[in-house]
Phi, psi and omega in degrees: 000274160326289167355311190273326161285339172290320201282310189311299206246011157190083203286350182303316182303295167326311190285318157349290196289323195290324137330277215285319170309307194297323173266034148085013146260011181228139174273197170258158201028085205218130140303082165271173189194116183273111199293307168336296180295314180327268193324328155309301155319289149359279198265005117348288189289295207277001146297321185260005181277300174331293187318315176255040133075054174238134177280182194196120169233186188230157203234113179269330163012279243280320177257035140082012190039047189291134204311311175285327159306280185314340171230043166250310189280344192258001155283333217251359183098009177255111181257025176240127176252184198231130213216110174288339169204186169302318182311293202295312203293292195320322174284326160298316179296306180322314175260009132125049160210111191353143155281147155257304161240158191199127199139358203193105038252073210166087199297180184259091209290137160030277192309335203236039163287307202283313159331315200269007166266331186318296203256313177260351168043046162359158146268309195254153165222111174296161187218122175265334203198132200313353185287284180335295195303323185297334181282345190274294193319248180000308198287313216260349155280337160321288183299002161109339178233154173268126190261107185320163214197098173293185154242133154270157195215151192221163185196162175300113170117326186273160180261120186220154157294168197272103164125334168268029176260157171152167153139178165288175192264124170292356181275329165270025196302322190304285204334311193308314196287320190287336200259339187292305191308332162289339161295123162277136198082000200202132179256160160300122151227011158144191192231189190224201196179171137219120349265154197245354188197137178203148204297164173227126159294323208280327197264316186074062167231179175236146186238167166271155182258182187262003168315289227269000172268343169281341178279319171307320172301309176318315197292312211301334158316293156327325165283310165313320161291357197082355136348066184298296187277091188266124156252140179230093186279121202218081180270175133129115181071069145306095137283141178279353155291343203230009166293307169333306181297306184316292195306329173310313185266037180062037148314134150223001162219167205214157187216064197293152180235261169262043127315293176296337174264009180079353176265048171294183171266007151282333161331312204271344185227004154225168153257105190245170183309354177268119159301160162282140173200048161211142154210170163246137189241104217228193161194155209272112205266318175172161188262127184195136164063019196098358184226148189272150208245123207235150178271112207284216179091007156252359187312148147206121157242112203274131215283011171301348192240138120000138156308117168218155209281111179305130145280153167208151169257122168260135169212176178232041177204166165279142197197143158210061162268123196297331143351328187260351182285110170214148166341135202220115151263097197288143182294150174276152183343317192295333178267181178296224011309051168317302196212167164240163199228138194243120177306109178265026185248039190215170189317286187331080204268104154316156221181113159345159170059342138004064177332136155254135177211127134309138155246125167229131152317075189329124163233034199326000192260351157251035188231168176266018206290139192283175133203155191228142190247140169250132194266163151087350163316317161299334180235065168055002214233027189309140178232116139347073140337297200204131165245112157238180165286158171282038107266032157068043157242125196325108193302137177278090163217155329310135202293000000 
């Protein structure tokens, strides 16, 4: 899937990270990120956010809250994240760029509230339920200011992934608003949703979810109460073609994620303005029973996409020749991913030490996976920035 949009439409990167591996600068099992497109990408998103008048903040997860990503997106003009746990704000502050919001999808737990008003002073902090808002309020009247307070908010009928649920009854978004503006320390400043737009296969379009008509009802209540001002936080598969809709349905804030590296699932079936600028890189370990045995801990195929047959271009040179493309059986979700086994029964003989390069829609932050950002692709000149962990902390590599 990816795989097929990297070689089309940046096939350079590829050849870049495969190069930079062969000469013993990229490890194996790797997140490369290509910085140049990221920053490009950026600033993209954030031209067309300006435009429909939505703030943008950036959701680092996915590329692993890589130190050099993160100040790639803030040359491209999103000078903010979106912090998905504690984990996404510590990594993002560290490498100087602000949390904006934080609480969502991932509340904050109990112990690390008075910190995380302390150290990161959130603009926005989501909440599912008054204990969380009081604890957010309290940790941030301590540290001296008052803390905006999203609503996550739920209605009969809307759609979450299994395990992301939770949140208040929108039909009681005024009580909700009025009770937030009574935590000390913490004011109603709008409400949020996950997911607010989602791929649809059957159409291959990104659709509105029934979210976002619950965020819109919530508004319209809310307005009705005198409620003018409002944030209405509406993330999920963010491309800069589908902010104008956000904003139509009253959206005021937006949150790309694998938007910035181009590997949303509309990514795969259009060509939008975001280049692919993430892959996975690997290298081939040893040979048995006909397959090449490639060394894993980045796998992740995310399951929003239909089964479908993995590729890798394998070589032991830089190449995106459909000839180096061979067949890849990846361990299931239930295993380990020590290695992955690469087909060895074709012309092609895979041969230890051999690059491997993937495209996966990225999540690198649940995998134990290096990620490395590289500069300089676009004018020829590739450079290594950062080897970090997926919490965007410097890898002891090479030992």
């Amino acid at each position: 899937m990816f795989l097929d949009v990297l070689r089309r439409r940046n096939p350079q990167f590829i050849t870049a990270a495969m190069a930079l591996h062969q000469s013993g600068q990229i490890p194996a099992n790797s997140y490369v990120l290509d910085l140049d497109a990221v920053e490009a990408n950026a600033r993209t998103l954030k031209s067309e956010a300006d435009r429909n008048g939505l703030k943008i903040f950036a959701m680092t997860k996915q590329a692993g809250r890589s130190s050099s990503f993160c100040q790639a997106v803030q040359r491209g003009g999103i000078e903010k994240s979106v912090a998905v746990d504690m984990a996404c704000a510590r990594a993002t502050h560290r490498a100087g760029m602000p949390v904006a919001h934080l609480g969502h999808l991932s509340q904050v737990a109990r112990a690390e509230a008075d910190a995380a008003a302390a150290t990161f002073r959130p603009d926005f902090w989501t909440v599912f339920n008054a204990e969380k808002a009081h604890e957010a309020g309290q940790a941030a009247h301590k540290a001296g200011y008052r803390q905006n307070l999203l609503a996550r908010i739920k209605a009969e009928g809307d759609t979450f992934y299994r395990g992301h649920e939770g949140g208040f009854d929108a039909a009681e978004i005024v009580a909700v608003a009025e009770g937030l503006d009574r935590v000390e320390g913490g004011r109603f400043a709008g409400i949020t949703t996950f997911p607010a737009l989602l791929f649809d296969h059957a159409t291959r379009k990104v659709k509105p979810t029934p979210n976002l008509s619950t965020l819109s009802r919530a508004a319209e209540a809310l307005h009705k109460a005198g409620r003018r001002t409002i944030e209405i936080n509406a993330p999920g598969t963010t491309s800069s073609v589908l902010l104008q809709g956000l904003a139509e349905a009253g959206a005021t804030q937006c949150e790309p994620g694998n938007g910035l590296h181009g590997t949303t699932a509309l990514h795969v079936v259009e060509d939008l303005p975001e280049l692919p600028a993430m892959l996975y890189l690997t290298e081939v370990s040893h040979l048995s029973g006909g397959k090449a045995y490639c060394f894993g801990g980045g796998f992740y195929i995310d399951p929003i996409f239909p089964d479908y047959p993995v590729k890798a271009l394998v070589s032991p040179e830089p190449t995106t020749d459909a000839s180096a493309l061979l067949e890849v059986e990846i361990p299931p979700p239930s295993a380990i991913d020590y290695y992955a086994m690469i087909d060895a029964g074709t012309a092609h003989q895979p041969r230890p030490g051999d690059t491997a390069v993937f495209g996966f829609r990225g999540q690198a932050f649940v995998t134990r996976a290096y990620v490395v950002g590289v500069s300089g692709i676009s004018t020829g000149n590739p450079k290594v920035e950062t080897i970090e962990n997926s919490s965007g902390e410097t890898a002891s590599w090479p030992v």
